[in-house]
C-alpha positions in Angstrom: -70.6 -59.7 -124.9 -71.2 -59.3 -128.4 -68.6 -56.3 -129.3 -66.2 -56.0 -131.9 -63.0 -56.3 -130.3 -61.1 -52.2 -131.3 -58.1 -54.6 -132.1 -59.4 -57.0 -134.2 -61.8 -54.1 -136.0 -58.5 -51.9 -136.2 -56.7 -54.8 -137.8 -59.5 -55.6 -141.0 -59.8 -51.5 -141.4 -56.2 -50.9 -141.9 -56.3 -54.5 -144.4 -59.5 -52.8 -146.4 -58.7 -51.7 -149.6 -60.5 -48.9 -151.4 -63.8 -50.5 -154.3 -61.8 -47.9 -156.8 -58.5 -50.6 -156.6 -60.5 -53.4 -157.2 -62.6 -51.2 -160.7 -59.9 -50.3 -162.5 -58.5 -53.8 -162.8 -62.3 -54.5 -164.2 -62.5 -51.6 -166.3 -59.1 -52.9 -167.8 -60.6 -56.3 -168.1 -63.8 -54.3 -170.0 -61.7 -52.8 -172.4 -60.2 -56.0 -173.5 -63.0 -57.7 -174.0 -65.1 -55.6 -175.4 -62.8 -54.7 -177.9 -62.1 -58.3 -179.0 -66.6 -58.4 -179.6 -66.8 -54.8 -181.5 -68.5 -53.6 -178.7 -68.2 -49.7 -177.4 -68.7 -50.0 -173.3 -68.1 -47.7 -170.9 -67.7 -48.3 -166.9 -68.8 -45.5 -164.5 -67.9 -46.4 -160.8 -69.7 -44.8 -157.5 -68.1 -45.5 -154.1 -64.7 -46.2 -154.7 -63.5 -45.0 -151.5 -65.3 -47.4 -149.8 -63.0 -49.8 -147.7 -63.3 -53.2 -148.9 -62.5 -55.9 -146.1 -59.2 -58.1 -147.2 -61.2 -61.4 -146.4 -64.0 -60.6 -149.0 -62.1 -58.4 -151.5 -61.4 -62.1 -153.6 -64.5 -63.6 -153.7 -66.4 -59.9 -154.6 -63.4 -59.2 -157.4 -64.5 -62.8 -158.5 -68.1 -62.1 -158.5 -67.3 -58.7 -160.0 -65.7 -60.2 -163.3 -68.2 -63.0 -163.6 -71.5 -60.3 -163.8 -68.8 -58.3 -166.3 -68.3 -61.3 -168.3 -71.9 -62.1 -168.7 -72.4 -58.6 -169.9 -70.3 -58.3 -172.3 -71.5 -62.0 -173.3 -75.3 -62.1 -173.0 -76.2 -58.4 -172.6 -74.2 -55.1 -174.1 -75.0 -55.0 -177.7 -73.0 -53.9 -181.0 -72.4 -50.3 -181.7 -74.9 -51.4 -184.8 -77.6 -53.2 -183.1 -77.8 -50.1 -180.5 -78.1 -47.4 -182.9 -81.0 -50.1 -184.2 -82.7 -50.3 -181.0 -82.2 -46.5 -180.3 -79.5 -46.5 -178.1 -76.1 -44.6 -177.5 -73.5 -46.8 -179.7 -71.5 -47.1 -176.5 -72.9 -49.6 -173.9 -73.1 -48.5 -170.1 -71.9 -50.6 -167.2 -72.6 -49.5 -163.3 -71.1 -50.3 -160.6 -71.9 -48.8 -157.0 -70.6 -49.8 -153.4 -71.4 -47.9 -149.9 -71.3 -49.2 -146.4 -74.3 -48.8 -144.3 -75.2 -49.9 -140.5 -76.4 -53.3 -142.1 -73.0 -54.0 -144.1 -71.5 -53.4 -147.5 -73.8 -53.2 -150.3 -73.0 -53.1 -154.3 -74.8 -52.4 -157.3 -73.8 -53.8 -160.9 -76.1 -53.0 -163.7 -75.7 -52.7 -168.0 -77.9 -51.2 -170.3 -77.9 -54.0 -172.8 -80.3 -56.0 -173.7 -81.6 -57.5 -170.8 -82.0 -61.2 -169.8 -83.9 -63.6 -172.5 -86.0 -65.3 -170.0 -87.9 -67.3 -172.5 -84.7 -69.3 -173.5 -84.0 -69.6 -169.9 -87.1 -71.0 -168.6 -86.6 -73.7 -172.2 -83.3 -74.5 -170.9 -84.6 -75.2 -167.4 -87.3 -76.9 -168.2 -85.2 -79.0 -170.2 -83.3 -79.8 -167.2 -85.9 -80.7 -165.2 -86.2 -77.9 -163.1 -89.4 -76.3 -162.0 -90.9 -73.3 -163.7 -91.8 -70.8 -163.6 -90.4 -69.8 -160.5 -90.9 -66.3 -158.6 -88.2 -64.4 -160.7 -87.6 -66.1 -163.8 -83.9 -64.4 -163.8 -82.8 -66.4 -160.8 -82.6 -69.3 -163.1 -78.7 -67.5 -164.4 -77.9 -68.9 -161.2 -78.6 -72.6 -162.0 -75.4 -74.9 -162.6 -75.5 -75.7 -166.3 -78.1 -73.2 -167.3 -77.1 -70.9 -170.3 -78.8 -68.9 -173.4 -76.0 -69.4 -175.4 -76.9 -72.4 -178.3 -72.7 -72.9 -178.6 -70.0 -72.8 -176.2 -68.2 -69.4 -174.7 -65.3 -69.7 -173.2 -66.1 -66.0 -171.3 -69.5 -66.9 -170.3 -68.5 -69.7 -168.1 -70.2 -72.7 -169.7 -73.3 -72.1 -167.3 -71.4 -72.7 -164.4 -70.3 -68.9 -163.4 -73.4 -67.3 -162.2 -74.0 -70.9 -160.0 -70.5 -70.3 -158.8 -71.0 -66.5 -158.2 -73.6 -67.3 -155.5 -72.1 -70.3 -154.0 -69.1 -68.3 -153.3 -71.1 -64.9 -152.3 -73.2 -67.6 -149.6 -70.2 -68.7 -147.8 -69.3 -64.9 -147.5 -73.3 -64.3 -145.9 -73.9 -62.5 -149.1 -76.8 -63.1 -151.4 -77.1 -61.5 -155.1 -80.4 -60.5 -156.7 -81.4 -60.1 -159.8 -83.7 -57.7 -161.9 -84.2 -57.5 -166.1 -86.1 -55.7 -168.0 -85.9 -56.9 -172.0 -84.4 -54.4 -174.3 -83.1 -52.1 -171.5 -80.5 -54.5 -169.4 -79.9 -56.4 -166.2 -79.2 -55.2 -162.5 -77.6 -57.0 -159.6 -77.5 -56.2 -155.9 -75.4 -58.1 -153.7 -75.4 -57.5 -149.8 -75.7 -59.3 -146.9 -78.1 -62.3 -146.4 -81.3 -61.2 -145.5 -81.0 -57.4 -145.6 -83.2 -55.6 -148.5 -81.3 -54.2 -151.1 -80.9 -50.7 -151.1 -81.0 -48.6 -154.4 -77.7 -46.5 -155.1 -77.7 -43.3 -154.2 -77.9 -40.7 -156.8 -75.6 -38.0 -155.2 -72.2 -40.6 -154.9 -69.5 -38.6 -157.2 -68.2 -40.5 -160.5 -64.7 -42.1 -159.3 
């Protein structure tokens, strides 16, 4: 008939686990990393009560570090270079999550310097892919694809944004990405084929 079964509902609420569990291992992971680039970050989460289903928690915490990788990688700047480009020496990351009648929705975002879609749309071209496309940032999520001129062994070689999608697809997720040069990179990720929906502004700081 097209229900959810109480059980089977009862069952995946009382597996959920709170969004805050799954931050502090990335803020942990932030730290670490951004220490071992000279970089200042801070992570400011929204939603962390929200009940994360057991079968998806993996693949999101997966998703999660990739997009925190790439930031500490390809976007947050030095203390140096922000106080150059007239920002605060300490680089902001994101992250909100909420349930709504369509599904679970998150929200990761930095404040670095945004995606450089010039070398992207060089690297694609030299590829053989087709450009420009639609959204010129899509191309992150091209296998192989990367701005970096020598290897990274954080940035995932080019593969991790490819993977990050693959893995969100098989979930019915899809990601989307905005830039904006000089000011940083957003990602939404909800389920396929529902419009993204912006945070809301009235979530308290877990």
């Amino acid at each position: 008939n097209g229900r959810e079964d109480p059980l089977a509902l009862l069952v995946r609420q009382l597996a959920a686990r709170p969004f805050g569990e799954m931050v502090g291992r990335l803020e942990r992971a932030l730290e670490r990393w951004s220490a071992d680039r000279g970089q200042r970050t801070q992570l400011v989460c929204t939603g962390g009560d929200t009940p994360i289903p057991d079968a998806v928690a993996r693949t999101l915490n997966s998703a999660l570090t990739q997009l925190l990788r790439n930031s500490v990688v390809h976007g947050l700047e030095s203390p140096a270079d922000r106080e150059g480009a007239n920002k605060p020496r300490v680089g902001l990351v994101t992250l909100h999550c909420r349930r709504t009648p369509d599904g679970l929705f998150l929200h990761f975002s930095d404040d670095g310097r945004g995606l450089d879609l010039k070398a992207l749309e060089t690297q694609a071209r030299r590829s053989g892919l087709r450009t420009p496309c639609e959204n010129p940032g899509d191309l992150i999520f091209e296998s192989g694809l990367s701005t970096l001129e020598t290897s990274d062994e954080m940035a995932g070689r080019g593969v991790g944004m490819a993977a990050v999608r693959t893995d969100l697809a098989q979930l019915g997720y899809a990601i989307q990405v905005q830039t904006t040069s000089g000011q940083g990179t957003s990602f939404a990720i909800g389920p396929a084929g529902c419009a993204a929906e912006p945070p809301e502004k009235d979530l308290d700081v877990a």
